[in-house]
C-alpha positions in Angstrom: -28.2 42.7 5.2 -29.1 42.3 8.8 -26.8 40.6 11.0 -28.3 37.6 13.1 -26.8 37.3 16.9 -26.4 33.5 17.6 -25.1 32.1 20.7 -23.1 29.0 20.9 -23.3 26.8 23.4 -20.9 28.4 25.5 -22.9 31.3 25.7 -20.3 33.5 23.9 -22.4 35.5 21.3 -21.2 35.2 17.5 -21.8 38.1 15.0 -23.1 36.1 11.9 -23.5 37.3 8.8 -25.4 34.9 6.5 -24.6 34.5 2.8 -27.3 36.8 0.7 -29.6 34.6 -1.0 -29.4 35.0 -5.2 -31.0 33.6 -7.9 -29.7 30.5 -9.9 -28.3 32.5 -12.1 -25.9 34.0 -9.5 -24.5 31.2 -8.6 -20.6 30.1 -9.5 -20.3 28.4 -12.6 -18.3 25.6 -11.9 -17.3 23.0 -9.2 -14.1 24.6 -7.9 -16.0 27.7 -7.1 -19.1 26.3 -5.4 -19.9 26.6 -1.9 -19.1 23.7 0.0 -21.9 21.2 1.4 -22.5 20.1 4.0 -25.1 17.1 5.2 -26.0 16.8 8.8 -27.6 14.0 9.8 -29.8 13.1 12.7 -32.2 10.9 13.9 -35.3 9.3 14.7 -38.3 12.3 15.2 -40.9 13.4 12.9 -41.3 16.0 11.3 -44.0 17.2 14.0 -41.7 16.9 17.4 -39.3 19.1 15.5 -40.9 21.8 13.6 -42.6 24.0 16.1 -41.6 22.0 19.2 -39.5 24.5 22.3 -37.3 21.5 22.7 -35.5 22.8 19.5 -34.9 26.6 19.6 -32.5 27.0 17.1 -33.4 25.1 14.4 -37.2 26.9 14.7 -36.2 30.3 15.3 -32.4 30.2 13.1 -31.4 27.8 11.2 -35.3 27.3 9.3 -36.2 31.1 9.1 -32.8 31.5 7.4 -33.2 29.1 4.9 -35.5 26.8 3.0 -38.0 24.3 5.2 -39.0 21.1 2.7 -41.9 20.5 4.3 -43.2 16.7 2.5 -39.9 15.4 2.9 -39.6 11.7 4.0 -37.1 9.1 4.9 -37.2 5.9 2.7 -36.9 2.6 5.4 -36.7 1.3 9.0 -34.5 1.0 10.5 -31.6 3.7 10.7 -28.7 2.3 8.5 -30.7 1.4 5.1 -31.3 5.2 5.0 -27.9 6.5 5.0 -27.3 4.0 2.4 -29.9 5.6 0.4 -29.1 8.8 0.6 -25.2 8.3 -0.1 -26.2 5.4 -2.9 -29.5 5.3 -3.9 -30.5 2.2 -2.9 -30.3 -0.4 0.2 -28.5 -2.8 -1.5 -31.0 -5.3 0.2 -29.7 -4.0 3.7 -32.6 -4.3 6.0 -31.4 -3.8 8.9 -28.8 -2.0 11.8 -26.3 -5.1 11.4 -25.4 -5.4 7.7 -21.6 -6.3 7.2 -19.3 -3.8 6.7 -16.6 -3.1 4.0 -18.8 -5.1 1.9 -21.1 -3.4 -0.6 -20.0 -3.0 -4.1 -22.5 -0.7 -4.9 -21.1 2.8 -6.4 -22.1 6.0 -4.3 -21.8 9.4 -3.7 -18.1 9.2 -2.1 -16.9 7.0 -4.4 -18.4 9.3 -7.5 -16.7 12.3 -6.4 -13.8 10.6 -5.7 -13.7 9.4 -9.2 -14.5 13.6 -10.2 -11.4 14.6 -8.6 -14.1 16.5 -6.4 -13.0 16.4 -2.5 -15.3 14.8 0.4 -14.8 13.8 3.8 -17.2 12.5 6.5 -16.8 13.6 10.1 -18.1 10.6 12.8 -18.2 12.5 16.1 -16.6 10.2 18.9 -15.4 7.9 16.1 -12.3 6.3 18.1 -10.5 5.5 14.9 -10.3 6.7 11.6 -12.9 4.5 9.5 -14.1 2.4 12.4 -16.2 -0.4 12.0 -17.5 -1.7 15.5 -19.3 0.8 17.6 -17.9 2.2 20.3 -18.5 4.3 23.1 -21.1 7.2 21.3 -19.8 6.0 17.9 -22.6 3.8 16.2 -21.0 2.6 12.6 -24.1 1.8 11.7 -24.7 5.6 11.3 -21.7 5.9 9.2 -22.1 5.1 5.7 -18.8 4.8 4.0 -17.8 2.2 5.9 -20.4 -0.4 4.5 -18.9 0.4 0.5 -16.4 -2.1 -0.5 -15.4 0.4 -3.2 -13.8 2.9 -0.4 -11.5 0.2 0.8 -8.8 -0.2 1.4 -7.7 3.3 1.5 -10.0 5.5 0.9 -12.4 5.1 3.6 -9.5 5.3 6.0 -8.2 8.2 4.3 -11.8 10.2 4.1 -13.7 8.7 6.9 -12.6 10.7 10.2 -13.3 11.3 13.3 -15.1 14.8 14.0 -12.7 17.3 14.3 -11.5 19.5 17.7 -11.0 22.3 15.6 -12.6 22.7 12.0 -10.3 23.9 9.1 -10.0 26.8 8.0 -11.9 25.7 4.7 -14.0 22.7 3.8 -13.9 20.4 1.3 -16.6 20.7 -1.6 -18.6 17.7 0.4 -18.8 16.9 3.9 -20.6 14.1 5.5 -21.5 14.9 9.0 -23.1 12.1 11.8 -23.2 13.8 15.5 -22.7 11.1 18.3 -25.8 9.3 19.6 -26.3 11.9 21.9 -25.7 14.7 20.0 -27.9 13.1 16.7 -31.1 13.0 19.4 -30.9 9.0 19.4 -30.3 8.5 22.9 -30.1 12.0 24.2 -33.0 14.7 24.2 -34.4 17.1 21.1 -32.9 20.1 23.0 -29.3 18.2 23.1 -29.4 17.8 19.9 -30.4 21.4 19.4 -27.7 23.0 21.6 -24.9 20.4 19.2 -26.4 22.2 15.7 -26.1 25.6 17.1 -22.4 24.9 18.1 -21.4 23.5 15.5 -23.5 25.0 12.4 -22.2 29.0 12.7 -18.4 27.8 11.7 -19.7 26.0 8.9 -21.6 29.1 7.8 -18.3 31.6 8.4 -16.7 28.9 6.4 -19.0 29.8 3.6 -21.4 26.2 3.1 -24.7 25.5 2.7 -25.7 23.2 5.1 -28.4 20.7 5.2 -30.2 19.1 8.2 -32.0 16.2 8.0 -33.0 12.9 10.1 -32.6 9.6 9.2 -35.9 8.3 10.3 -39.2 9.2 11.7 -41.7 7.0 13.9 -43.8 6.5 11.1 -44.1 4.3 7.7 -45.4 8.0 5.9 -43.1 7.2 2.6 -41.4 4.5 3.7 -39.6 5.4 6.9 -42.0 8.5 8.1 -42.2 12.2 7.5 -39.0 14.1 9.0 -37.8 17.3 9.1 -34.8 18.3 6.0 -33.9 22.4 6.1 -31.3 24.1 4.3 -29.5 27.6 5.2 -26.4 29.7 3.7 -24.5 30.6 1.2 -27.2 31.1 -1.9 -30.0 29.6 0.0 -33.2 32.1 -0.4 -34.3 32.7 3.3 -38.1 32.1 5.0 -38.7 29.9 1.8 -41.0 27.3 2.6 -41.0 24.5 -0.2 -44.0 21.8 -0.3 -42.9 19.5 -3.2 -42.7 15.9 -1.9 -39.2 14.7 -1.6 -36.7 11.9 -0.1 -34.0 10.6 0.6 -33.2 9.5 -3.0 -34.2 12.9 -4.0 -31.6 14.6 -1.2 -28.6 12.2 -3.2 -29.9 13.7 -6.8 -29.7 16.9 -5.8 -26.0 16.7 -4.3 -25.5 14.5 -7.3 -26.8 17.6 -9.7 -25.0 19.9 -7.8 -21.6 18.2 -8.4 -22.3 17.3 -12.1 -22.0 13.2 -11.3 -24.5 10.7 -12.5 -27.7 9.9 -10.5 -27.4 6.3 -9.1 -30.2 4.2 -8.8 -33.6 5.7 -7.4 -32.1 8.6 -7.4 -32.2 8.8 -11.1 -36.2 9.5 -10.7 -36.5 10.8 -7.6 -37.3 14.4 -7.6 -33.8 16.4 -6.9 -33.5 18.6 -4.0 -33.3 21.9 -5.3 -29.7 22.7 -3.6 
C-alpha cells in the first residue's frame, strides 16, 4: 500500500506505513490478539472549528483521510468532567460539574471491567506530577482524568494504572490506553494548531505500535445532544480508510463500542446507546 510521509513535530520525517484496512471478518479472534486502543481525548471545539479548519493540518489532511470521520457524533454534558465519566462509565453518577470529589464514585466502569477481564489498561495524564494525582497541578487538570473519581480503583489500582504520560512509550501497549494531553496540548487553554502539532507527535508511535487510535473531544460550545456536536475519528490497524460514517453517536455509544470490542458488559446508557463500530 502506499506509504504516507508524516512529520513530527521536530521536523524529522517518519516513513509510516498504516495498517491495511480488512473486513470484520479479518479481524483476530480473540482479546489477546487484538490491536490495542487507544482513546485520545481533547477538548472543548465543535465539530466545525475542527473539521476543515487550517488551524488543524494533520488531523484534516492525516489522521481523518486515513481512517473513519463519525460525523453526528456528540458529547453528552457541560461541563468537561461529567463527560469522561460517561464515556469510561456510562453515566454521571449525578456529577454536574468540574469539582466533584474524588476517589469517591462507586459506580463500575470501563477500568475497573477490564481489570476484572484480566484485560490490561493504563491511562497516560500528560504533566501528571504523581502517579494518580488528585489536585491539579501545573498543566495537570484531574478533573480531565477519570479514574481518579472511581472509588472502585482505589486503593491500588488507580495508583498502579493511572500514570503520568510517558518520556518514552513502550515498546508495546497494553490492550487499552486512556490518553488526556495537558491543558495545552488537549486545546483547552492553548490554540487548535497546539493541539494539532501534540497529535502528530505523538499519534505515529502509537500507529508503529500497531493501535487503533481514536480522537475525540470532550465537549463542544453547544447543547446539540447534550454537550454539542464534536469531532470523534478513528485511524489504524483494521480501520477502513476515507470512510465517512453518518450514524448519530455519543459518548455512551464510544464506551459500548470499547466495551463490545473487549467482550465486557455495557454499563448503564451505554447498554442502548448505539456502539461505535471499532
Amino acid at each position: 500500500m502506499k506509504i504516507p510521509r508524516l512529520l513530527l513535530a521536530g521536523g524529522v520525517a517518519l516513513a509510516l506505513a498504516l495498517p491495511t484496512s480488512a473486513p470484520a471478518s479479518a479481524r483476530p479472534l480473540t482479546r489477546a490478539t487484538q490491536a490495542p486502543i487507544v482513546v485520545i481525548v481533547m477538548e472543548n471545539h465543535e465539530y466545525g472549528s475542527i473539521v476543515g479548519s487550517s488551524s488543524a493540518p494533520w488531523l484534516n489532511h492525516t489522521f481523518i483521510p486515513h481512517g473513519t470521520l463519525f460525523t453526528d457524533y456528540h458529547a453528552t454534558n457541560h461541563p468537561s468532567l461529567p463527560n469522561y465519566l460517561a464515556m469510561t462509565s456510562g453515566t454521571t453518577s449525578g456529577c454536574r460539574s468540574d469539582v466533584c470529589p474524588r476517589a469517591t464514585y462507586r459506580t463500575d466502569n470501563l477500568f475497573h471491567q477490564l481489570s476484572r477481564a484480566g484485560i490490561g489498561w493504563v491511562a497516560w495524564m500528560e504533566s501528571m506530577p504523581s502517579r494518580c494525582a488528585l489536585q491539579s497541578s501545573g498543566k495537570y487538570a484531574v478533573k480531565h482524568n477519570p479514574p481518579a473519581y472511581y472509588a472502585t480503583l482505589f486503593p491500588r489500582m488507580c495508583r498502579a494504572r493511572d500514570r503520568r504520560y510517558p518520556g518514552t512509550l513502550p515498546t508495546s501497549l497494553r490492550p487499552f490506553t486512556f490518553v488526556t494531553p495537558n491543558i495545552c496540548h488537549d486545546m483547552h487553554d492553548c490554540s487548535i494548531a497546539a493541539g494539532d502539532r501534540w497529535l502528530q507527535a505523538h499519534v505515529p508511535p502509537l500507529w508503529q505500535r500497531g493501535a487503533i487510535v481514536i480522537i475525540t473531544f470532550d465537549e463542544g460550545w453547544s447543547r446539540l445532544g447534550g454537550g454539542g456536536r464534536v469531532m470523534t475519528a478513528m485511524a489504524g490497524a483494521y480501520v477502513p480508510q476515507h470512510r465517512r460514517n453518518g450514524h448519530s453517536y455519543n459518548h455512551f455509544g464510544l464506551l459500548a463500542g470499547l466495551e463490545q470490542w473487549f467482550g465486557v458488559p455495557r454499563l448503564h446508557q451505554a447498554t442502548t446507546a448505539r456502539p461505535l463500530p471499532i
